[in-house]
Every structure is written in C-alpha cells, then in structure tokens.
GUVOTOR-424975 format. One record per residue: residue number from 1; chain; x, y, z of N, C-alpha, C in turn. Coordinates in steps of 0.001 Angstrom, whole numbers. Atoms other than C-alpha are relative to their C-alpha. Example, Ala and Ser with C-alpha at 12.3 -4.5 7.8 and 13.67 -1.06 7.14 Angstrom:
# GUVOTOR-424975
   num   chaine        nx        ny        nz       cax       cay       caz        cx        cy        cz
     1        A       890     -1190         0     12300     -4500      7800       900      1200         0
     2        A      -820     -1190       -60     13670     -1060      7140      -770      1090       730
***
This chain:
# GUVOTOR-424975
   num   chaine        nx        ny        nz       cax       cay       caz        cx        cy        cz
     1        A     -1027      -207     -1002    -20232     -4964     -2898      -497      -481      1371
     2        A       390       314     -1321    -20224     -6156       624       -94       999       587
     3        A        60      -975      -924    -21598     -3666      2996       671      -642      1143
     4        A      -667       648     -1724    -20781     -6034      6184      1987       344       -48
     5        A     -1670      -166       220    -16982     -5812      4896       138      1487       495
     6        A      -317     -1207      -714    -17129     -2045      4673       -57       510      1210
     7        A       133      -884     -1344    -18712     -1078      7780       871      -891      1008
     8        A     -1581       501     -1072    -16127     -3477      9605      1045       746       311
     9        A     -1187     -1301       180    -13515     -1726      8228        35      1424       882
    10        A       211     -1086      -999    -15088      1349      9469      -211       156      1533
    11        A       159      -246     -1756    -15744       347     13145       974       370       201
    12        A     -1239      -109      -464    -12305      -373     13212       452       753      -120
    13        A      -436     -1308       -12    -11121      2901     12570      -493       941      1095
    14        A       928     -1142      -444    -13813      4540     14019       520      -419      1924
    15        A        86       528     -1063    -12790      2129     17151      1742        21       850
    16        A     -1718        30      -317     -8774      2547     17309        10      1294       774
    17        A      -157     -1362     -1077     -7708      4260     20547      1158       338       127
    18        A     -1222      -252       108     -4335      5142     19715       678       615     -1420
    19        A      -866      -170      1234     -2230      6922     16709      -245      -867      -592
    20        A      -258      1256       456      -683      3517     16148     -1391      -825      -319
    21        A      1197       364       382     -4047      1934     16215      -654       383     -1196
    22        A       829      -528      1366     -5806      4193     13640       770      -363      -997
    23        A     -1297      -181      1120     -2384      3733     11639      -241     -1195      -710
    24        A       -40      1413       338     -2507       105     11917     -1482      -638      -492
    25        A      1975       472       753     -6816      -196     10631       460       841     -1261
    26        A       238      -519      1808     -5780      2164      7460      1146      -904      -796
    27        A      -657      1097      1089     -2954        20      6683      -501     -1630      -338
    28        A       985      1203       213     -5090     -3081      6817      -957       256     -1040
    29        A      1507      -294      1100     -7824     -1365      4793       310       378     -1143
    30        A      -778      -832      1454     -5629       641      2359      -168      -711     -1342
    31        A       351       793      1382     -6041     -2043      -572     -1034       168       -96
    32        A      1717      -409       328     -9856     -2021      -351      -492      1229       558
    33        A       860     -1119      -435    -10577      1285       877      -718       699     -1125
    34        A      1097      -454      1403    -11768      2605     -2756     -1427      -850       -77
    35        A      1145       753       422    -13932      -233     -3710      -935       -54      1328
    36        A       554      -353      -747    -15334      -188       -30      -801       787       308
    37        A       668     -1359      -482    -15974      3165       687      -858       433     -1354
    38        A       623      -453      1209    -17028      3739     -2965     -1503      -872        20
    39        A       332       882      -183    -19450       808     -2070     -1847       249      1058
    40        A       687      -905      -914    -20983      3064       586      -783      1101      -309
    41        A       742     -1042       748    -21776      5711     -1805       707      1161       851
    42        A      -495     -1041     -1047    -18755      7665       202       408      1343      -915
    43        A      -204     -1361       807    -19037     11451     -1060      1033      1169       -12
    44        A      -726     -1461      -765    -16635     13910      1203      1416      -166     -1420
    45        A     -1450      -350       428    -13168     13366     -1034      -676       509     -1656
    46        A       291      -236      1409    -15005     14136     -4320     -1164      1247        81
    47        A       758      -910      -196    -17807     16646     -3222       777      1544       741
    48        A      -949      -728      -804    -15354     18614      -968       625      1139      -893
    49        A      -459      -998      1306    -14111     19952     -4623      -707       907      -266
    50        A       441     -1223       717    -16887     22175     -4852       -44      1264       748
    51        A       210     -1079      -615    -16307     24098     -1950      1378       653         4
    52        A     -1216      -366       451    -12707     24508     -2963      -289       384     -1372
    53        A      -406        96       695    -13525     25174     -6221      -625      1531        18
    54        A      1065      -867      -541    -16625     28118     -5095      1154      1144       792
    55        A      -848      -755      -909    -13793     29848     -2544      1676       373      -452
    56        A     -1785      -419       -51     -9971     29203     -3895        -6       212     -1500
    57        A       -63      -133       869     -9768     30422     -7400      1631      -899      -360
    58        A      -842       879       795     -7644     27560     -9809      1724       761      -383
    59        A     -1723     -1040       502     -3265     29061     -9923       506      1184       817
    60        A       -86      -839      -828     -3560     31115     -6785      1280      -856       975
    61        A      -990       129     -1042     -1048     28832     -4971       -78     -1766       193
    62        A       441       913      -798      -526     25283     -3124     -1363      -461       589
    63        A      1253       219      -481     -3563     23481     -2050       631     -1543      1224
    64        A      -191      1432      -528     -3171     20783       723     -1035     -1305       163
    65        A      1591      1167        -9     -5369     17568      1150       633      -583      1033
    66        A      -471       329     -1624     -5110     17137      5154      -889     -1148       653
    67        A       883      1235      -145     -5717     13649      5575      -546      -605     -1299
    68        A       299       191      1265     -5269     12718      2150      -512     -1357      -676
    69        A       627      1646       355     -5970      8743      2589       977      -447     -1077
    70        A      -546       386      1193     -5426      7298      -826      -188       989     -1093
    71        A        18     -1345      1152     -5713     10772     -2905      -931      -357      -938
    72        A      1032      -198       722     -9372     10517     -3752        18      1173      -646
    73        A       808     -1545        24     -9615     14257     -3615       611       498     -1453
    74        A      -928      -719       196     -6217     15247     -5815      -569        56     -1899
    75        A       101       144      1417     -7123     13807     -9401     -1488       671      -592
    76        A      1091     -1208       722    -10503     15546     -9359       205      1914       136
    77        A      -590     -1277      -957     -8982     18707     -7953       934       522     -1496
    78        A      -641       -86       700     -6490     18534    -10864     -1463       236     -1605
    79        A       968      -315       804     -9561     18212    -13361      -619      1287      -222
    80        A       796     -1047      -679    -10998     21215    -11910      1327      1121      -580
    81        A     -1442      -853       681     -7374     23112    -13200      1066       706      1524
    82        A      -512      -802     -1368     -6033     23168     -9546      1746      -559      -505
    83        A     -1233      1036       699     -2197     22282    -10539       808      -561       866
    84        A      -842      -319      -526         4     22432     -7291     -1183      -849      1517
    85        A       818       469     -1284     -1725     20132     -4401      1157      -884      1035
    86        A      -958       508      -595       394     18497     -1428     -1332     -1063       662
    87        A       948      1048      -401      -984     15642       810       699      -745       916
    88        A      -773       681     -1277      -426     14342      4430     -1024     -1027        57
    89        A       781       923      -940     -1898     11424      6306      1203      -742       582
    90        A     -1012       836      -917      -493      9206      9100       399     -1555      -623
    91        A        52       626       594      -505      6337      6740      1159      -492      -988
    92        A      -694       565      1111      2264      4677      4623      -877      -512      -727
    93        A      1009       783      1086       -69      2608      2749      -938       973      -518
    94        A       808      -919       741     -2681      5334      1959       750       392      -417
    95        A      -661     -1050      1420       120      7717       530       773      -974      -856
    96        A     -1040       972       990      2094      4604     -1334     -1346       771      -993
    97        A       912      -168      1102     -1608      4577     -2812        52      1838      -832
    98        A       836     -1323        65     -2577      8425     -2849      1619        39     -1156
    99        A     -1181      -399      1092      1211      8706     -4879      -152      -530     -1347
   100        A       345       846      1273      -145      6330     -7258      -619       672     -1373
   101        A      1248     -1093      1166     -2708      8551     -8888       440       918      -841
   102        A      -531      -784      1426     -2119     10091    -12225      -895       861      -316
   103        A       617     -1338       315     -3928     13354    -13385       851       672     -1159
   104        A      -960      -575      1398     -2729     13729    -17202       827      -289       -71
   105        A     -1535      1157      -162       -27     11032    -17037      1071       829      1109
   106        A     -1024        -7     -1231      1456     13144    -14092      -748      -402      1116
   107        A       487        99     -1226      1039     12808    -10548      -928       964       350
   108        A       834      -448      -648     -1562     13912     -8809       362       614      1084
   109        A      -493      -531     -1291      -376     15095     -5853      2011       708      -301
   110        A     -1073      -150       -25      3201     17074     -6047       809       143      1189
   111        A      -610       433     -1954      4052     16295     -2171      -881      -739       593
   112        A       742       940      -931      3066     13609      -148       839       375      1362
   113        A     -1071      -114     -1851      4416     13904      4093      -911     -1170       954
   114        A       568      1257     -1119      3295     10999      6749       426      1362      1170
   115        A       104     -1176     -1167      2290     13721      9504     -1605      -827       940
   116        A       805       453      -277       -71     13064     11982      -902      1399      1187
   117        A       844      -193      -250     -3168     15575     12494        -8       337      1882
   118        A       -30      -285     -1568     -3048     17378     16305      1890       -41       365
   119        A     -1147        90         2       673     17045     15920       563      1060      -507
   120        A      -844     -1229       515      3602     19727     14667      -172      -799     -1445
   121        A       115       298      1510      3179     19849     10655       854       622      -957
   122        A      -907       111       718      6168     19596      8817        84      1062     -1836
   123        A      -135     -1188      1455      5901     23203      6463        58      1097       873
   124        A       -78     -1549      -688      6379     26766      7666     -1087       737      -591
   125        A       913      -545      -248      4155     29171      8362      -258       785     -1250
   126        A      1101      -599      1439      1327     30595      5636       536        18     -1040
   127        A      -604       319      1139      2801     28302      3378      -839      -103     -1402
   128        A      1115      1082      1675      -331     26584      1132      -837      1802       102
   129        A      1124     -1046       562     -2993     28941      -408     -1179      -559       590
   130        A       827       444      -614     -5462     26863      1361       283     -1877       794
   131        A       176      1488      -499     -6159     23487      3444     -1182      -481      -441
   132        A      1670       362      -131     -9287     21097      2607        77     -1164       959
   133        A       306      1300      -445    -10099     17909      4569     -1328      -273       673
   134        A      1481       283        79    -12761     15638      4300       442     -1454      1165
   135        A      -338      1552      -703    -13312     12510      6447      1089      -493      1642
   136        A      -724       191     -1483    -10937     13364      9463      -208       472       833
   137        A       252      -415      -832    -12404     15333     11669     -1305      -901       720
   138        A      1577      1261      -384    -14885     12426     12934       510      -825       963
   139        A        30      1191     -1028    -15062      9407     15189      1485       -99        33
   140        A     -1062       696      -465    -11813      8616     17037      1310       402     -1199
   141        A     -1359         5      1117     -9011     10191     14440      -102      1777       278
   142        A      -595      -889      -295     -7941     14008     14367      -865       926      1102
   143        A       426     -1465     -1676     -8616     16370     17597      -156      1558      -827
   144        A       462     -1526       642    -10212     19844     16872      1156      1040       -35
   145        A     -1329     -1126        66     -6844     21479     17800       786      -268      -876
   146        A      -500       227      1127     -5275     19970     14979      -480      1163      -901
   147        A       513     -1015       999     -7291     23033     13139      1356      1396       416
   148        A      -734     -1010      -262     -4782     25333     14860      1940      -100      -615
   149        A      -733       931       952     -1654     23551     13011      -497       387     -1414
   150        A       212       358      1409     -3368     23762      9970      -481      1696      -928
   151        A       353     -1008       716     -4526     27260     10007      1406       723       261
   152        A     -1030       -50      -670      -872     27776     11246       728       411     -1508
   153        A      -536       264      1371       398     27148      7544      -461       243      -791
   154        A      1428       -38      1442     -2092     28581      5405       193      1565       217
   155        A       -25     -1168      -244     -1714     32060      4429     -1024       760       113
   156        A      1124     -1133      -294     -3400     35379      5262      -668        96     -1668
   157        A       196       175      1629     -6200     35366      2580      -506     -1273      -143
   158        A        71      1191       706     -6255     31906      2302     -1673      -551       922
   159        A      1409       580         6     -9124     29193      2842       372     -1573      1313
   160        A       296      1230      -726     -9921     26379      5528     -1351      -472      -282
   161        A      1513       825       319    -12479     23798      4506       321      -919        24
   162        A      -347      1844      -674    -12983     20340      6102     -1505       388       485
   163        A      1306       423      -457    -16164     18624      7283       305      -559      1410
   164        A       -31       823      -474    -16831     17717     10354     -1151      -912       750
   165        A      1585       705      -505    -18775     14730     11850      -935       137      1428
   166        A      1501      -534      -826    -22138     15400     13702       660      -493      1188
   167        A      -850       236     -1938    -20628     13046     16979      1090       115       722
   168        A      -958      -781      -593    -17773     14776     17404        12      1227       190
   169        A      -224     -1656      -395    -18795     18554     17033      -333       520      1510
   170        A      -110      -341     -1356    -19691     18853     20449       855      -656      1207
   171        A     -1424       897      -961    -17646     16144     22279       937       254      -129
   172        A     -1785      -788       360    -14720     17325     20217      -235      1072       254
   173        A      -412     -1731        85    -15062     20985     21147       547       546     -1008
   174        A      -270      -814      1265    -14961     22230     17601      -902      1465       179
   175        A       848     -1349       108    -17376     25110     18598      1411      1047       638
   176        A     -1394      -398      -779    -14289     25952     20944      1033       171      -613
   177        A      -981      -101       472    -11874     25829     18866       -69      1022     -1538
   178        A       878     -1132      1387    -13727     27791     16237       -53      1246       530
   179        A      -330      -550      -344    -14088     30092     18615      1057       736      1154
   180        A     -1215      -291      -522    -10531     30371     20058       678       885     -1243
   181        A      -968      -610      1076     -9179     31050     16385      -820      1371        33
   182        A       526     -1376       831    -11926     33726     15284       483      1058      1435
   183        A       -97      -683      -990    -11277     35824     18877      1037       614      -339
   184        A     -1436      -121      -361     -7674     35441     18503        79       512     -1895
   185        A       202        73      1496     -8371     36451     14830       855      -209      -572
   186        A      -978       511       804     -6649     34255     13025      -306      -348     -1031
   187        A      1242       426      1129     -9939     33210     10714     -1422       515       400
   188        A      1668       -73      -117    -13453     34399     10155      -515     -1013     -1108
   189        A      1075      1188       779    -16319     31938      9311      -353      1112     -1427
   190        A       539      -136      1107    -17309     31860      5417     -1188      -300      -646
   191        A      1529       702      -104    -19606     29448      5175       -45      -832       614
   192        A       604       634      -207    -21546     27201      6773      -958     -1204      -197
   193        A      1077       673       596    -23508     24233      5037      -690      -608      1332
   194        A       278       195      -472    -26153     22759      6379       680     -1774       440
   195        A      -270      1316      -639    -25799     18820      8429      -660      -758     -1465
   196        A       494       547      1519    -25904     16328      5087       678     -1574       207
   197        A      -217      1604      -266    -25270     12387      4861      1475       217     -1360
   198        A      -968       124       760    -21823     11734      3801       184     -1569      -578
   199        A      -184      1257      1290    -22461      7977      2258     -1213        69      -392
   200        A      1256       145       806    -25207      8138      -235      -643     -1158       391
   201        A      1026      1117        61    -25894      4451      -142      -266      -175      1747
   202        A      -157       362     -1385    -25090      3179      3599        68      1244       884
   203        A        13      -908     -1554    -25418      4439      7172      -688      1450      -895
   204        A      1116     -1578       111    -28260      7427      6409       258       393      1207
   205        A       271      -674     -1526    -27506      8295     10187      1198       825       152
   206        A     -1010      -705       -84    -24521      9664      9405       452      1229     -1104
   207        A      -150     -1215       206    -23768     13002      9441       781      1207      -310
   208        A      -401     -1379       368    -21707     16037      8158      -108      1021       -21
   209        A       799      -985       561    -21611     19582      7873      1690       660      -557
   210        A     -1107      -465       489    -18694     21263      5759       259      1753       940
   211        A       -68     -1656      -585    -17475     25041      7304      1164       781     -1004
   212        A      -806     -1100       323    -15475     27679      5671       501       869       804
   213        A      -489      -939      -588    -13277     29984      7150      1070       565     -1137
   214        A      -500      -403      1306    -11409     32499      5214      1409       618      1456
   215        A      -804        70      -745     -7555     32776      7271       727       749      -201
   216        A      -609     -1440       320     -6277     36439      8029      1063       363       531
***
C-alpha cells in the first residue's frame, strides 16, 4: 500500500478549516478510505468494540456510531450480537458506503443521518442505550462540546465511549468539558485507558486515549 497516498489523505482532513472543507476531503477519500487507513494499521473503528462490548451488555437498546465514516465499526459490533446500531457523519459518501455493509445478509447499520458533530442532533432526548466514537474527536473535525449533544440523547444508565486525540485534549478543552458535564451531573467517568497509538503500522507519534463515562 502507499503510505505517501494515505497520509495525504490525512493532512487533508486533518488540514480542512471549515465543515464544508472536512466534508469535501471525506468525500474525495471515501472510495479509498478502507484500503488506506487499513494500510496504516488504523485500529479505533474495530478496537473501540471492546470497550462497548466490556460496558453495554449485547439487546439492552440502540447503539450509535458518532462519526460513523464508512461503518467500519457496525459489522463487527453486529458479530459481537449487538443488533440495533444507528450511524451519523457529515458525509454523503461515507454513509452511501457505511449503508453498504452487510452483517448476515442484512444491513449493518439500521439508521444512517448526515448530522454534523458540535451541531443540534437529529433524535430526542435519552434516546440510544449508548454512543461510541472513534476517530473524531482529533485534529481539526468535532469540538469537545459536541460531547454535550451526544450525552444529550443517550439515556440515564447508558454509556459514552469515544477516543480522543493526544493534540487536541488540551487545545480542545476536553478536560473542560468533562468537567462541565460531571459537575452538572449529567455523567461520571468509568474508565480511563491509558495514551496508545491508534495506527499500528504508520505515524507511531500518534496518539489516543479512549474514556468512559457512564450517563445519569
């Protein structure tokens, strides 16, 4: 695989200063973003399952995949005996793809929505049984207050788990916004992993750490 290809791809995302911008690098990339990112040794949409799988017991409810891309996450999620998963991103082209995906000759995903992350999110309140998202809380794409939206729709009980990346947790004020919700108790922290490389092969400098919160 070409690395120079992938990490292009990725500036450009990482480099879009606008909605429209980020919109317009995933619909450019959307055909090769598997073989790419897979290319990279990219882990978050397939590892992400075990901290959903550790916290939300399988028939308890809706699951969302916030920032669903091309619905890496949904068909292993479905393996796992999750049955009922929905799935936003700002993307036409990722959800054409992410709709694509089959999990036991059905779909993988039983709702797709084009929403966009820091924005109003198109479900009523402590709807899903949990949120996960991997991969959007990073360079130049969803704002930490987007977590307040998301725990917005997720019922009492339920689960928040998303990663986010090492050069945004302090520039983005995710400590802040972590602690705005728990004050205002809307979520207490669950877990914590430690900081871990989210592409096996490429970029070792880059960083992750997953969080739990359990949303009361």
């Amino acid at each position: 695989m070409n690395f120079d290809k992938a990490n292009a791809a990725l500036d450009s995302v990482y480099s879009a200063d606008s909605p429209e911008g980020l919109a317009k690098a995933y619909a450019d990339w959307a055909a090769t973003y598997d073989s790419e990112t897979a290319s990279l040794g990219y882990l978050l949409p397939f590892l992400i399952t075990a901290w959903v799988a550790r916290h939300v017991p399988a028939g308890e409810g809706t699951l969302l995949d916030a920032g669903c891309g091309t619905g890496l996450s949904g068909p292993s999620l479905k393996a796992l005996g999750y049955g009922d998963i929905a799935g936003l991103d700002l993307s036409d082209d990722m959800l054409k793809i992410a709709g694509s995906r089959q999990a036991n000759g059905k779909p993988a995903y039983s709702e797709l929505k084009k929403a966009m992350l820091g924005g109003p999110l198109p479900w009523p309140d402590r709807h899903f049984r949990a949120f996960f998202s991997t991969g959007v809380f990073t360079i130049g794409h969803a704002p930490a207050s987007g977590l307040h939206e998301l725990v917005r729709i997720t019922k009492s009980g339920g689960h928040a788990i998303f990663t986010v990346r090492d050069q945004v947790f302090e520039s983005g004020g995710f400590q802040a916004v972590f602690d705005e919700l728990t004050q205002a108790r809307k979520w207490r922290l669950v877990e914590e992993s430690p900081w871990f490389r989210c592409y096996a092969i490429g970029d070792p400098e880059a960083l992750v750490k997953t969080f739990v919160f359990e949303v009361v």
